[in-house]
C-alpha positions in Angstrom: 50.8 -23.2 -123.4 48.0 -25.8 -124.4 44.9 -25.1 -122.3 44.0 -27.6 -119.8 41.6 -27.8 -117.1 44.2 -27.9 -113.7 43.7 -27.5 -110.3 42.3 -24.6 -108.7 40.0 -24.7 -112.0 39.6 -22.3 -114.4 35.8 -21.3 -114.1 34.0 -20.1 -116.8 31.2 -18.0 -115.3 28.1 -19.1 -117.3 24.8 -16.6 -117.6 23.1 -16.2 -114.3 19.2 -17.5 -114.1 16.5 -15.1 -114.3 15.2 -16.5 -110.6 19.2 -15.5 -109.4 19.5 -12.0 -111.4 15.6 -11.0 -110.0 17.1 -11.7 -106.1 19.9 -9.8 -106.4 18.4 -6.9 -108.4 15.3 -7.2 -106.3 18.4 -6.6 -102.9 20.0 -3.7 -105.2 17.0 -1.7 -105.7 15.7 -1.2 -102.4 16.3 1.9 -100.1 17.9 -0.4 -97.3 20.4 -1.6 -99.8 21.5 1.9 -100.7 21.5 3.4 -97.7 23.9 0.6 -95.8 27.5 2.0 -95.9 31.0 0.7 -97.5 31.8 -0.5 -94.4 29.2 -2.0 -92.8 30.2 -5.5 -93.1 27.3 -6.9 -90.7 24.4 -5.5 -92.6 25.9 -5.8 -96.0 26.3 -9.4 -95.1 22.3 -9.7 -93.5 21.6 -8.8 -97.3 23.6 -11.2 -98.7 22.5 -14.1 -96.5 18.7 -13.3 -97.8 19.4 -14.1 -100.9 18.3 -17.9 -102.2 21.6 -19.7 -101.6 20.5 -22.9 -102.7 19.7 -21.7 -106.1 23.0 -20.0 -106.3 25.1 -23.2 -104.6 23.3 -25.1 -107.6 24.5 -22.7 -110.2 27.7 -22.9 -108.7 28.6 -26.3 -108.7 27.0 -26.7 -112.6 29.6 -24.2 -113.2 32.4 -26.2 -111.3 31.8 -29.5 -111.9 30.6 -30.1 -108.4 34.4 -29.6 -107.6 35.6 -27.0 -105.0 37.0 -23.8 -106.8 40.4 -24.0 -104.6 41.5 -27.4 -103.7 39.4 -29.6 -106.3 38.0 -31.9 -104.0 34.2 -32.7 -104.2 31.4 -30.1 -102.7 27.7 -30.7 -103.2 24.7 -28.4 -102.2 24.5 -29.0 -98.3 25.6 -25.3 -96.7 27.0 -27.2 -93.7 30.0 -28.4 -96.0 29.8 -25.9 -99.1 30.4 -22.3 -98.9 29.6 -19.4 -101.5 33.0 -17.5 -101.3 33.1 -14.3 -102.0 36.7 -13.6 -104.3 36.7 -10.3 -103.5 36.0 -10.2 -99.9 32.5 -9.2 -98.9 34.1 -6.9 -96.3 36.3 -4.8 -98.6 33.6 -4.3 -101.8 29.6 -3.6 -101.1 28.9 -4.2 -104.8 31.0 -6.9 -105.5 29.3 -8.7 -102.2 25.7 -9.0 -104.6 27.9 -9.6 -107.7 27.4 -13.1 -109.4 30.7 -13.1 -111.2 32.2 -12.6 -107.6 31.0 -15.5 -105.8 32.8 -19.5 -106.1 31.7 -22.2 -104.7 34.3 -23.9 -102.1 34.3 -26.3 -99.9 34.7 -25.5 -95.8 38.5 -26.6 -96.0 38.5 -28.9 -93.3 36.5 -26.9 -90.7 33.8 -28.9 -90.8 35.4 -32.4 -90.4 35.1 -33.8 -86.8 38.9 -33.8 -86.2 40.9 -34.7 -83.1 43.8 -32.9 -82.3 45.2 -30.0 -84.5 43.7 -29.3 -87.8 45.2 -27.9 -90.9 42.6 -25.6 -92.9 42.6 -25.2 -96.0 40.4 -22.8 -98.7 37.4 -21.2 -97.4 38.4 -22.0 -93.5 42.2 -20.6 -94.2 41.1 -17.6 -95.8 38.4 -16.2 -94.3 36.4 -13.2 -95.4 39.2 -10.2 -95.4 41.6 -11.9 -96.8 42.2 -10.5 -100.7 43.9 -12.8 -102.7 45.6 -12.1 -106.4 45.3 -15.8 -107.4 42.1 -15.8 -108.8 40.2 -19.1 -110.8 38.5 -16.8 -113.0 41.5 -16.1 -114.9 42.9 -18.3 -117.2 46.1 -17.1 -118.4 47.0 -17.1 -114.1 45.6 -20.8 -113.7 47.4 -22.2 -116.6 50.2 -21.6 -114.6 49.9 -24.0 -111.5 51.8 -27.1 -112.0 52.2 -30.6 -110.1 54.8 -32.5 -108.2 54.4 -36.4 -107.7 54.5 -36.0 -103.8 50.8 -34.2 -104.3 52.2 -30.5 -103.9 51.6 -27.5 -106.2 53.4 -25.2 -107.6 53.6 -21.7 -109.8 55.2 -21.6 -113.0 56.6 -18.0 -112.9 56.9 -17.2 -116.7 55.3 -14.4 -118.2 54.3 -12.9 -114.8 56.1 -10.2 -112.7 58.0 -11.3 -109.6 55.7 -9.2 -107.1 53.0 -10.7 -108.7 53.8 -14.3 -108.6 55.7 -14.0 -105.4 51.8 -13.4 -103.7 50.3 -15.8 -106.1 52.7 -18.4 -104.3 52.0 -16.9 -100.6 48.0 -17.3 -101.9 48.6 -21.0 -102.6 50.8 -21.4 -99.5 49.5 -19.5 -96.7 46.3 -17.9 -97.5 45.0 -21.1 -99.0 47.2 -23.5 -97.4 46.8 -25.7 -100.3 50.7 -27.6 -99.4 49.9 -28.3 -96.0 52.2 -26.7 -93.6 55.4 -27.9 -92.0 55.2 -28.6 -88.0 58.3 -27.3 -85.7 60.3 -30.2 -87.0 60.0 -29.4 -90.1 57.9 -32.4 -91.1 55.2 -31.9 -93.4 51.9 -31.7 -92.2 49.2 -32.6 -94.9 45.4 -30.2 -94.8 42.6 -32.1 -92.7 40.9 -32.8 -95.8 44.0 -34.2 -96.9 44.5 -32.8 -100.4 48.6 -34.0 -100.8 47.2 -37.3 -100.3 44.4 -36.6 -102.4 46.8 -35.2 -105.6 49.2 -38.2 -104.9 46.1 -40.6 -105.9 45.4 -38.6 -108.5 48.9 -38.8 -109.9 48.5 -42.9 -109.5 45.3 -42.4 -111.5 46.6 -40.8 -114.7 49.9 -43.6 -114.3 46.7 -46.4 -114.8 45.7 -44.8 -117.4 49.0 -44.6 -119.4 49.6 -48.1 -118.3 46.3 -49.2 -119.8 46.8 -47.5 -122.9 50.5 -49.0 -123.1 49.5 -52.3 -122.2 46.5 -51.9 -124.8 49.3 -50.7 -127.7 47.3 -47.3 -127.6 49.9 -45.3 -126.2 49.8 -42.3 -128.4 49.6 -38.5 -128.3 46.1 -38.9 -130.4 44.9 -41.3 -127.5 45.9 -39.4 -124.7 43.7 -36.4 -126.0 40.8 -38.6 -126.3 41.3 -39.7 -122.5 41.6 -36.0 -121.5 38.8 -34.7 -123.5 36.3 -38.0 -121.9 37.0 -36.9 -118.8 36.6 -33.0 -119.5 33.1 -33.7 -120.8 31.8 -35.3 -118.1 29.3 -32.8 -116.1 30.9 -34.0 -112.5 34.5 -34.2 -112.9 36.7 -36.6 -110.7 38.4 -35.0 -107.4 42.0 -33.3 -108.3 41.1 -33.6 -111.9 43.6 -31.2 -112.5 46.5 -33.3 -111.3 45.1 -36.1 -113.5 45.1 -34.3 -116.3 48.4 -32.3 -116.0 50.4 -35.5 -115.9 48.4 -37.0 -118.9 49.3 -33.9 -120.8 53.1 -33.9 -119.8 53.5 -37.8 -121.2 51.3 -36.4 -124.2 54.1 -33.7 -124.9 56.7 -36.0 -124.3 55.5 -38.0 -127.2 54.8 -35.4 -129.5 58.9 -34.2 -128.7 60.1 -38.1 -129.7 59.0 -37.2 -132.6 60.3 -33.8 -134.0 
């Protein structure tokens, strides 16, 4: 499969900054540290809530393209609307809670939003802290495998993976993540509060304008369509649902390349 940047990003964890590394060494080392138990969640988290989050929301969203680890939609360094997640929960893995490698940065999925009425969450406010997922952005090979309809939804391509396994990726996308919204008791479907179908469907519109102004420009070539994919990879703040974007740009870039075999 041709690598792609797609939704629910792959992350690249880049080296951590001597500032980061001293804190959390600095946390590791101490008596307190060592003597607080597996399981206590409360104290393990006191710990973790000492460290210098601002520092590490930075790092985060360098790492991201200021673009929520789940959903894709924009975050910036304000706690109030940008949580560190831990992947593996905080609750379930004292070392992992101080790990680097184990923290994302996502947005609050809709819990923060001043909403009337019911409210559809999505990432960091439908999982919550126990919740451990198997869909995870750090892996590459897993993310590749995420795909788009045109009504904003996402899907898992189940190649290559074992049934168990993919069957939870797919309640991870649905349920723990609520990344498809839900369906009421009609059976309608409900978008997320932050309102990431509607957000894809733009998305989709976005990568039709830029075939359109390619055809209309007599540029409409598999050549040109990696040019527009690899302008907008190598910006350092990627555009909202970037992954949608760029999945349909690379489908009409394969279609080409079949027209002519």
């Amino acid at each position: 499969m041709t690598q792609m940047v797609i939704d629910m990003l792959y992350i690249e964890k880049k080296a951590i900054t001597p500032y980061i590394s001293s804190a959390l060494i600095n946390i590791k080392k101490t008596p307190e540290w060592k003597a607080i138990a597996a399981n206590d969640t409360p104290a393990i988290r006191s710990k973790f809530d000492s460290l210098p989050k601002t520092a590490i929301r930075d790092a985060l969203l360098n790492e991201q393209h200021f673009l929520c680890a789940y959903c894709m939609k924009r975050i910036r360094n304000n706690e109030l609307h940008m949580s560190i997640e831990h992947w593996k929960p905080l609750s379930s893995d004292k070392e992992k809670a101080l790990d680097y490698t184990n923290f994302l940065g996502v947005c609050k999925g809709g819990a923060d939003l001043n909403i009337h009425g019911g409210r559809v969450l999505c990432c960091d406010g439908s999982k919550k802290d126990i919740v451990e997922m198997v869909i995870n952005p750090l892996d590459q090979h897993m993310i590749e495998h995420i795909a788009y309809r045109k009504n904003g939804s996402i899907y898992f391509l189940e190649e290559d993976f074992d049934i168990t396994l993919a069957t939870q990726i797919k309640i991870d996308i649905n349920e723990t993540l609520c990344l498809n919204g839900k369906l009421d008791r009609n059976g309608q479907l409900i978008d997320t509060s932050t309102q990431l179908l509607k957000g894809r469907k733009d998305a989709v519109m976005q990568a039709e304008r830029i075939l359109s102004r390619l055809a209309k420009d007599k540029q409409l070539s598999s050549r040109r369509i990696l040019i527009e994919i690899k302008k907008i990879e190598s910006q350092p703040e990627f555009p909202e649902f970037v992954g949608t974007i760029i999945f349909f740009l690379y489908r009409k870039y394969h279609s080409l390349l079949s027209q002519h075999l």
